[in-house]
ChimeraX commands (.cxc) that place a marker at each C-alpha (Angstrom):
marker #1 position 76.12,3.78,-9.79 radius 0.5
marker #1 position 74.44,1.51,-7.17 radius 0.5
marker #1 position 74.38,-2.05,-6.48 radius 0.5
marker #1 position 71.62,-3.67,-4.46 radius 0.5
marker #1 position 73.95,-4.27,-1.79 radius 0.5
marker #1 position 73.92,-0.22,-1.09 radius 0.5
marker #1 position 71.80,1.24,1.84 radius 0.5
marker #1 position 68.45,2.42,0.90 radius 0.5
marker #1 position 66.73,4.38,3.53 radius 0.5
marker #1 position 63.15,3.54,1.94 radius 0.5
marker #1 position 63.91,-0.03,2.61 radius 0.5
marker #1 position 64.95,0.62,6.16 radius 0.5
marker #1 position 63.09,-1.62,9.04 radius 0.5
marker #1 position 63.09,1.54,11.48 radius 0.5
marker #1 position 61.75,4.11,8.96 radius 0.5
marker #1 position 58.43,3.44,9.84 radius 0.5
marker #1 position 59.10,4.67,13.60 radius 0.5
marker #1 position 61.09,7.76,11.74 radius 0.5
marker #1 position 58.50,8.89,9.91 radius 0.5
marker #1 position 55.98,8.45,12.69 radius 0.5
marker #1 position 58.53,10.72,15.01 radius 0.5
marker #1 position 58.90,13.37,12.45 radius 0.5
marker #1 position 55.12,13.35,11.74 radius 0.5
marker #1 position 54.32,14.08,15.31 radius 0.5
marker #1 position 57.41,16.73,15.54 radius 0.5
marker #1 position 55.75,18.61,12.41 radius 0.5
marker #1 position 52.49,18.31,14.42 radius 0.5
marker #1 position 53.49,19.78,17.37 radius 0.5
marker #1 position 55.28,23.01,15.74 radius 0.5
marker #1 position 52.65,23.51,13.93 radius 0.5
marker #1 position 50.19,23.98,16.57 radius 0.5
marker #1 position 52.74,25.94,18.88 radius 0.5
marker #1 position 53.58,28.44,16.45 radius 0.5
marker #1 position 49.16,28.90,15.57 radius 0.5
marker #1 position 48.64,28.67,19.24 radius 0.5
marker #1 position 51.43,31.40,19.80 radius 0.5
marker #1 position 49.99,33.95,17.24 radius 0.5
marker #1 position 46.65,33.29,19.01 radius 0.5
marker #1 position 47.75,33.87,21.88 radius 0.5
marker #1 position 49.29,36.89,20.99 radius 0.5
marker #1 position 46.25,38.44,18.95 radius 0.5
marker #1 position 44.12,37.37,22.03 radius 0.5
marker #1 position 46.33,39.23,24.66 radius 0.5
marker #1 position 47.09,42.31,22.90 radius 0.5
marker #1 position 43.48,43.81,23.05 radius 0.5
marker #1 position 42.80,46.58,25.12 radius 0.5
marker #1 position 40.91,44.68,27.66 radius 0.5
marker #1 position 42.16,41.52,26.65 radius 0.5
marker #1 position 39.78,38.46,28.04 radius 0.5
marker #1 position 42.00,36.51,30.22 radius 0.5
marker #1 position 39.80,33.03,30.44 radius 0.5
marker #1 position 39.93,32.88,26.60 radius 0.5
marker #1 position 43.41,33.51,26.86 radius 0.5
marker #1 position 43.84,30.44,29.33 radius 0.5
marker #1 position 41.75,28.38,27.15 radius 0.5
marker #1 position 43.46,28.50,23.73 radius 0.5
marker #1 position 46.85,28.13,26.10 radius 0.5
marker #1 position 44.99,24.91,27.67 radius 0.5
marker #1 position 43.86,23.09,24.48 radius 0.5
marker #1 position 46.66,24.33,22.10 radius 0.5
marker #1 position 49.58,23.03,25.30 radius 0.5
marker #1 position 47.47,19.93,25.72 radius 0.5
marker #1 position 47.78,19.22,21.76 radius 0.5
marker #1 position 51.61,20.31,21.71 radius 0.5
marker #1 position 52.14,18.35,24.80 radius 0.5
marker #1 position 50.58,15.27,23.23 radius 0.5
marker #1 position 52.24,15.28,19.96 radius 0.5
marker #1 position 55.73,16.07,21.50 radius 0.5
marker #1 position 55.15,13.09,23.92 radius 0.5
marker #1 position 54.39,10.81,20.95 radius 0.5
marker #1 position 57.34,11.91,18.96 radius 0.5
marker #1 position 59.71,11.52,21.60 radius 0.5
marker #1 position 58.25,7.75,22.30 radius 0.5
marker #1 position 58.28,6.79,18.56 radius 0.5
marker #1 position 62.09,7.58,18.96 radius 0.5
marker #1 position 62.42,5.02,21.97 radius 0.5
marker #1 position 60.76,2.65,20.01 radius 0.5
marker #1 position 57.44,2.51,22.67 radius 0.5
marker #1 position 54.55,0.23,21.90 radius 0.5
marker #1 position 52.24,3.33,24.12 radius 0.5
marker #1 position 53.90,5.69,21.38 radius 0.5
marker #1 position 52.42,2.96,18.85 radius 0.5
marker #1 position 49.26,2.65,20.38 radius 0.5
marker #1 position 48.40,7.22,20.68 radius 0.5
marker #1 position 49.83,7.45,17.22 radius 0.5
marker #1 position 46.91,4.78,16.08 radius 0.5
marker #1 position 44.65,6.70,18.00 radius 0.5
marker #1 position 45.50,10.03,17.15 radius 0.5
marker #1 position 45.30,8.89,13.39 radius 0.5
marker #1 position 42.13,7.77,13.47 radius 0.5
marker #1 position 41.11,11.13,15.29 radius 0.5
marker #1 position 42.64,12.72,13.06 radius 0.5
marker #1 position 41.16,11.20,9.91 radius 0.5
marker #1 position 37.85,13.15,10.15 radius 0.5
marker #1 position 39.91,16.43,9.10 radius 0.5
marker #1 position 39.77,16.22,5.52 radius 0.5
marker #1 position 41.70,16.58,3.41 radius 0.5
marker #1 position 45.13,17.17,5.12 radius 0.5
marker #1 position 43.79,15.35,8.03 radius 0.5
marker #1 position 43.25,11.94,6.18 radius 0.5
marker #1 position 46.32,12.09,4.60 radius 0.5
marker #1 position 48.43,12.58,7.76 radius 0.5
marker #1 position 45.93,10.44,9.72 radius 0.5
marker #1 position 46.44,7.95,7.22 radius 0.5
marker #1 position 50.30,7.83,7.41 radius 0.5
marker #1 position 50.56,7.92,11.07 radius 0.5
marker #1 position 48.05,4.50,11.13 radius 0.5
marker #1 position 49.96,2.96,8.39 radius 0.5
marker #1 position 53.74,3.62,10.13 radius 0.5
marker #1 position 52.30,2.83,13.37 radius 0.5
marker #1 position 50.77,-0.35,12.37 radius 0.5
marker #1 position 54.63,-1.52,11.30 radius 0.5
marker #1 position 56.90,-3.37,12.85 radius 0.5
marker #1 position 59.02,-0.78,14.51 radius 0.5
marker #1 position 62.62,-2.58,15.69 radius 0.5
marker #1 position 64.30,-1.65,18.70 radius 0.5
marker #1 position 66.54,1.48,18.74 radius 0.5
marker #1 position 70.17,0.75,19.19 radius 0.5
marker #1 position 71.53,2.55,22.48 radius 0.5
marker #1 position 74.53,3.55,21.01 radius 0.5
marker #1 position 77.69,2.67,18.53 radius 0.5
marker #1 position 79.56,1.40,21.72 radius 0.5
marker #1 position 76.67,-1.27,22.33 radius 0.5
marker #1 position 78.25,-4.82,22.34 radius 0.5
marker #1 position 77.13,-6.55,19.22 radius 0.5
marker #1 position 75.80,-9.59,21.03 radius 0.5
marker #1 position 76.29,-12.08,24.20 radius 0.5
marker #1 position 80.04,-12.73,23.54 radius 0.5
marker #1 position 80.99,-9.40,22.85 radius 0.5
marker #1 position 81.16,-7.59,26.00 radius 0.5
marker #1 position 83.28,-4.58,26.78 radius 0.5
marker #1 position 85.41,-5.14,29.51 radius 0.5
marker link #1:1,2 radius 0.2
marker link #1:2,3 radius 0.2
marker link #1:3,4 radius 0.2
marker link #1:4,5 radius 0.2
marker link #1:5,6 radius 0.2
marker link #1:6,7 radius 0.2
marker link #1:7,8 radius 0.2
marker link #1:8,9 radius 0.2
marker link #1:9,10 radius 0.2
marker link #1:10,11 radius 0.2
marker link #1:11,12 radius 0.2
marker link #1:12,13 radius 0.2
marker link #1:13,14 radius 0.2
marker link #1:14,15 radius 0.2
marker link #1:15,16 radius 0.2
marker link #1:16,17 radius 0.2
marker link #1:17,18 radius 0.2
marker link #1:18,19 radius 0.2
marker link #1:19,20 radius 0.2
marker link #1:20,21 radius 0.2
marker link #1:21,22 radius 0.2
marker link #1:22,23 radius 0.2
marker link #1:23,24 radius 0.2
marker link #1:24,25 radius 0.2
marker link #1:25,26 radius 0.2
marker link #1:26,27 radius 0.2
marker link #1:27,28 radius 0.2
marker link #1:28,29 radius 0.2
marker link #1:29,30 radius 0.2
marker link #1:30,31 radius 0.2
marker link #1:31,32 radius 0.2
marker link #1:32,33 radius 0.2
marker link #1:33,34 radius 0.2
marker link #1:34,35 radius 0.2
marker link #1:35,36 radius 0.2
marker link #1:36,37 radius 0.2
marker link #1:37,38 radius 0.2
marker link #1:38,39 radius 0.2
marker link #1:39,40 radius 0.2
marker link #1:40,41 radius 0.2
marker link #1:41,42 radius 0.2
marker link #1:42,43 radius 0.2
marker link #1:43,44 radius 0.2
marker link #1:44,45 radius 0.2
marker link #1:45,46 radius 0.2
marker link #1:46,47 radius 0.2
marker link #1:47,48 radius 0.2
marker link #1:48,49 radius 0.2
marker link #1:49,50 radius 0.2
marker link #1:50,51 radius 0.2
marker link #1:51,52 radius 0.2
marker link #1:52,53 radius 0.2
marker link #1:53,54 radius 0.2
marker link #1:54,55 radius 0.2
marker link #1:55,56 radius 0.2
marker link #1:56,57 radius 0.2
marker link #1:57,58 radius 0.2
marker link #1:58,59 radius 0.2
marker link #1:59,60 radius 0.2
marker link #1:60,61 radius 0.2
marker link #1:61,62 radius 0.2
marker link #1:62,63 radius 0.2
marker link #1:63,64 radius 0.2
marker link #1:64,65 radius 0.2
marker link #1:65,66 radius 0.2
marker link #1:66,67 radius 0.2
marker link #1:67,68 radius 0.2
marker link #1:68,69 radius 0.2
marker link #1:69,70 radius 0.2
marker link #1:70,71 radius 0.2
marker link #1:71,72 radius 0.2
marker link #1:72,73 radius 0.2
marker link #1:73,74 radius 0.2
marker link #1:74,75 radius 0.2
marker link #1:75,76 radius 0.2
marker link #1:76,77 radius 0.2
marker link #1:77,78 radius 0.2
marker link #1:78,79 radius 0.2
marker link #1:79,80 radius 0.2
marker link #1:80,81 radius 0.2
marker link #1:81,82 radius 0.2
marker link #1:82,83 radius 0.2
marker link #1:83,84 radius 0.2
marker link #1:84,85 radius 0.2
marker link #1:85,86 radius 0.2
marker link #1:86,87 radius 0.2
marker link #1:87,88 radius 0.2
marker link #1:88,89 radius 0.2
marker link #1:89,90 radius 0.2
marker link #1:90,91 radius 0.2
marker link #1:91,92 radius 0.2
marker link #1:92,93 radius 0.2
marker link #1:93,94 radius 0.2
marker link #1:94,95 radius 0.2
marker link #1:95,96 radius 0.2
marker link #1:96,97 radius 0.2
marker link #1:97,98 radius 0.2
marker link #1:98,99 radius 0.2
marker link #1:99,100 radius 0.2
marker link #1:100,101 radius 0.2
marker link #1:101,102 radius 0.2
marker link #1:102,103 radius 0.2
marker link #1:103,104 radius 0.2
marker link #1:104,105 radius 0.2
marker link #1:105,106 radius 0.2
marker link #1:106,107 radius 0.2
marker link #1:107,108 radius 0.2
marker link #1:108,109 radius 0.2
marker link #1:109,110 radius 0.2
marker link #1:110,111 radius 0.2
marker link #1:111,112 radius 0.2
marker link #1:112,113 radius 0.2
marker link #1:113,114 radius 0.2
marker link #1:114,115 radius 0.2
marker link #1:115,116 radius 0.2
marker link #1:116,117 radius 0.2
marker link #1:117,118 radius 0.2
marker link #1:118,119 radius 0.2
marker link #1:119,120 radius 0.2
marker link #1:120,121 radius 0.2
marker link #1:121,122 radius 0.2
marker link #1:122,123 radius 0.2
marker link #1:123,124 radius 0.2
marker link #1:124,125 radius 0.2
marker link #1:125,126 radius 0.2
marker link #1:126,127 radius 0.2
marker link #1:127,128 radius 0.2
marker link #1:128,129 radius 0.2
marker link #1:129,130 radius 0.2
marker link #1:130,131 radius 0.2
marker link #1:131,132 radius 0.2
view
């Protein structure tokens, strides 16, 4: 049975930043793991061609790299994080289909209102509260 009074993580102020940090994490695995079994196929050759080789490590690190730094910023709450998610989105919103949709998402949790992060459960709970 619930009562309105009961937590509802839909309704939470920081999902927005959540969903924008898990968006970017999914990102980011997703292009190592492709990148990886590129890299893999690419090296394996008999005479495998090592500037192709450093290329797809370049551009699939760079995206990896990107997404990863995102993710960890939408954690800590960062209006930069914010502000690459928006632009990544739109980027991203000339991949159709999948692209729009996640394009989409990202722009619409980054344009939110994204609260700070508390520090921690030992964080005084305002000015008067101070510990020791």
């Amino acid at each position: 049975m619930s009562t309105s009074n009961d937590w509802n993580p839909k309704k939470d102020a920081s999902r927005p930043a959540d969903v924008t940090e898990n968006i970017h994490r999914v990102i980011a695995w997703i292009y190592g793991v492709i990148g990886a079994f590129i890299l893999v196929f690419v090296g394996i050759g008999q005479h495998p061609n090592w500037a192709m080789f450093a290329g797809f490590a370049a551009i699939f690190g760079t995206i990896v790299a990107v997404h990863a730094a995102l993710a960890a910023g939408a954690r800590r709450r960062s209006g930069l994080a914010k502000a690459g998610s928006m632009v990544v989105g739109v980027l991203m919103l000339a991949g159709f289909p999948i692209g729009t949709i996640v394009g989409g998402l990202l722009i619409y949790n980054a344009a939110q209102n994204w609260p700070p992060r508390p520090v921690g459960s030992a964080e005084p709970a305002g000015a008067d509260m101070r510990l020791l």
